[in-house]
Structure formats: C-alpha cells, structure tokens
C-alpha positions in Angstrom: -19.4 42.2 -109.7 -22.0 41.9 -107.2 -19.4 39.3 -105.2 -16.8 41.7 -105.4 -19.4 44.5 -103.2 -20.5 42.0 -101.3 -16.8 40.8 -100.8 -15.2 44.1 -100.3 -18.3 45.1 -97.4 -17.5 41.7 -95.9 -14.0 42.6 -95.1 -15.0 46.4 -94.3 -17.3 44.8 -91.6 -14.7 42.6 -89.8 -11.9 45.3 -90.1 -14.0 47.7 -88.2 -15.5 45.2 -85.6 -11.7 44.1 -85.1 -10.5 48.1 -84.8 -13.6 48.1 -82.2 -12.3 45.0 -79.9 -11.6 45.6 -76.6 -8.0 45.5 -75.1 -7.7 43.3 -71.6 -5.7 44.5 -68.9 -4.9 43.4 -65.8 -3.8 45.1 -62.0 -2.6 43.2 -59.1 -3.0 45.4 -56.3 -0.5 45.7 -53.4 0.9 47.4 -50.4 3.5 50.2 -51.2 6.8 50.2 -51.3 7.7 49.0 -47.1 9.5 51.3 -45.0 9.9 51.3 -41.2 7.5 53.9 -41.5 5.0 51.8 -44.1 5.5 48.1 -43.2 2.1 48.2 -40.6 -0.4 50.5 -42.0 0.1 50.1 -45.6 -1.4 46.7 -45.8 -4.0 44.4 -48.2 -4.2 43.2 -52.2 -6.5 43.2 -54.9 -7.3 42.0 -58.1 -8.8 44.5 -61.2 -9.8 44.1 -64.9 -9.0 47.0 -67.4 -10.6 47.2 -70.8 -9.8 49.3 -73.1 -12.0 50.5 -76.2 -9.2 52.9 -78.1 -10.5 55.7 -76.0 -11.7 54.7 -72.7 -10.5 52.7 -69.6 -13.6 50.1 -67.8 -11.8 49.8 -64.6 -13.3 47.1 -62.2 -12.0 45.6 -59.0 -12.0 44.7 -55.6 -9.7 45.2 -52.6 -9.2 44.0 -49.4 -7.2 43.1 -46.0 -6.5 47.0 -44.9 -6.1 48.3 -41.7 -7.8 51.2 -42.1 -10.4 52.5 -44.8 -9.8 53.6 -48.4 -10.5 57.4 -48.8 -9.6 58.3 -52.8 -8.3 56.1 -55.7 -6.6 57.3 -59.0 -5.2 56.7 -62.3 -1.7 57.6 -62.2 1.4 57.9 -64.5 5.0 56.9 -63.8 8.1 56.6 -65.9 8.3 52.6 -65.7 6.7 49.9 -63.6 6.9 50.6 -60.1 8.5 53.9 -60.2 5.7 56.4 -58.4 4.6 59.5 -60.5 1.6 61.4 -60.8 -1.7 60.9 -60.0 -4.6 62.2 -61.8 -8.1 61.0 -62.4 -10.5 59.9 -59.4 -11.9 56.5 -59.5 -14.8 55.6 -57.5 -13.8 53.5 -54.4 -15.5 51.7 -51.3 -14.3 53.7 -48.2 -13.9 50.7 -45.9 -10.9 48.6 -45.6 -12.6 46.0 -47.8 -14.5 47.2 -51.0 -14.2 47.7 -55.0 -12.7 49.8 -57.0 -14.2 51.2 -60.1 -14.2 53.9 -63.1 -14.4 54.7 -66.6 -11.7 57.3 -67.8 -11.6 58.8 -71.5 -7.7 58.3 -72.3 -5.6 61.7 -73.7 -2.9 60.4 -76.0 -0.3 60.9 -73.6 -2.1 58.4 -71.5 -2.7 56.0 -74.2 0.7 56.0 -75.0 1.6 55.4 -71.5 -1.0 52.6 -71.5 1.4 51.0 -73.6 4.2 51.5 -72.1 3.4 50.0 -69.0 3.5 53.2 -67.2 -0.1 53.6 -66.0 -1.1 52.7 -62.5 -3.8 52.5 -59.7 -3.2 54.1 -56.5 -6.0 53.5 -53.5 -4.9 55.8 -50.3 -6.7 54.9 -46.6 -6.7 57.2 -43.7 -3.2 55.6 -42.3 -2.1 55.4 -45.7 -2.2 58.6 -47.3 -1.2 60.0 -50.5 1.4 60.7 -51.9 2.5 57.4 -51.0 -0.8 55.4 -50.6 -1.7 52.3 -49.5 -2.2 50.1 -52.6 -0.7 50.2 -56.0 -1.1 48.3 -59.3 0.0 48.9 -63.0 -2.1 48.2 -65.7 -0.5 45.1 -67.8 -1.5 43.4 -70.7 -4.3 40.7 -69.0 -2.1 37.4 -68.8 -1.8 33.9 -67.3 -2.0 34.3 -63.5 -0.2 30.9 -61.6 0.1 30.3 -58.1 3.4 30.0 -56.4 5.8 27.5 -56.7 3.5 26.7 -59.8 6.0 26.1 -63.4 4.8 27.5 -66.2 5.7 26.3 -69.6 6.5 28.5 -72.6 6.8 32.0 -72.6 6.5 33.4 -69.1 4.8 37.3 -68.6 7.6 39.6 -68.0 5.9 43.4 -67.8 8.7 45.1 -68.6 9.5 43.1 -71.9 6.2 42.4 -72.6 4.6 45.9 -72.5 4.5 46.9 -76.8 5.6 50.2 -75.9 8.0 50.1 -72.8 11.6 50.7 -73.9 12.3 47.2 -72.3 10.7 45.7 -75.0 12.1 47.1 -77.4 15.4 46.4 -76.1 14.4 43.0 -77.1 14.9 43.2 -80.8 17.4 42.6 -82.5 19.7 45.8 -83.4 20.2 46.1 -86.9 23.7 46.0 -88.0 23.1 47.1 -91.7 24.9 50.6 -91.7 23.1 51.1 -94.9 19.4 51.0 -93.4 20.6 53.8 -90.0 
C-alpha cells in the first residue's frame, strides 16, 4: 500500500508541474500594411518571445530600423491573422526608433481564447506612425522553426493559420465526419 501513495503522489506531482509549463510564443514584428500614404514612415522589424503561464503573457522583445521614435505599444485582438482590431493593454516600450519591447499582462478568457486562435497581436505606434494604424505589427504564434530565405525546410512546414489549435483554419483541417448517425 505504501507504493500505491507514493505512486499515486508521483503522478499528482508531474500532472501539476506539466499543468504549470509554460507555453512559447513567438512575434515577428513588421511594418504595417503599405500604402502610398504608409510605404516611408512605417518602417523597421523585430523579434519577441511570449510565454504563457495559463494566466499571464511574459512579453519580451526588441525592435528596430524606424524612422522616427516609438511612442506606445499594445496587446491587441483581431478576427484572424493580419486583420487589425482592437487594441487594449499598454506594454512598456523604448521611445526611440531602436529599443525593446516588454510586459506582463494577466489574460481574461476572451483573450486566452483568442491566444489560441491566433488572433492576438502586438502593435508599436512612432510619432510618423500613429495609431490606429501603427507602425509595427506582430501576432502571437505558437514559437516554431524560424529558416532564412530561400532556405527548404523538410517535414511539416508552420502555417499560422492551420497551425493555431483554435483558429477555424485549423479546424478546417480535419476530416468532416460523414457518419449521419454521430451529427
């Protein structure tokens, strides 16, 4: 009997260190959406890491290559990846046109769910790119192989809209079921 205790707190030790591992996440920041109006002042890239605890986002990154400084960064929600929505939560940001960009951001479950789905997004503004538009963007997808161009890559490739658990793109993935008897 004493295994069996010692057995059964085993297992409860490793299920709850498991529930407590950290999701990775990924941004790739860039320059809006170019317009005639965007395509000289909205300008620059960066790179972030997102972890994810169940209830909070660790955001940490840096930017770079703007033409003017960065005044305010935010967590935003949109419908899918790379459609613009609404931004909420400040993040902390470097105002210079080179700098990081940081923040840690208790999740609501709407957000969490749109965690999943591939629908959250960081949005850095500068002082010739303001918001609503902004002058970098970057949605938060599962962390994943990075290769340079030109570059193959063998297996399974990272598609964000497939790969996303929650986005309806993946789902669209499965296989329908045909058994009228299961609808």
């Amino acid at each position: 009997m004493p295994y069996f205790r010692l057995g059964a707190l085993v297992l409860l030790l490793s299920a709850s260190a498991a529930m407590a591992a950290t999701e990775n996440y990924q941004v790739s920041l860039g320059p809006v959406a170019r317009t005639n109006a965007t395509h000289l002042v909205a300008l620059g890239r960066g790179a972030v890491t997102v972890g994810y605890d169940g209830k909070q986002l660790s955001i940490n990154g840096t930017f770079g290559g703007m033409v003017s400084p960065a005044t305010d960064a935010h967590l935003c929600v949109g419908v899918g990846i790379g459609v613009e929505g609404t931004c909420g939560p400040a993040l902390t940001v470097t105002p210079a046109m080179d700098g990081s960009v940081s923040g840690n951001i208790t999740l609501s479950s709407a957000q969490q769910k749109a965690l999943r789905a591939g629908q959250l997004y960081i949005q850095i503004n500068s002082v010739k790119a303001p918001a609503p538009a902004g002058n970098l963007w970057g949605w938060i997808l599962l962390a994943h192989e990075t290769v340079g161009q030109d570059v193959p890559q063998e297996g399974n490739w990272f598609l964000p809209q497939y790969d996303m658990p929650e986005s309806a793109e993946h789902r669209s993935t499965h296989p329908l079921n045909t058994d009228a008897s299961a609808r």
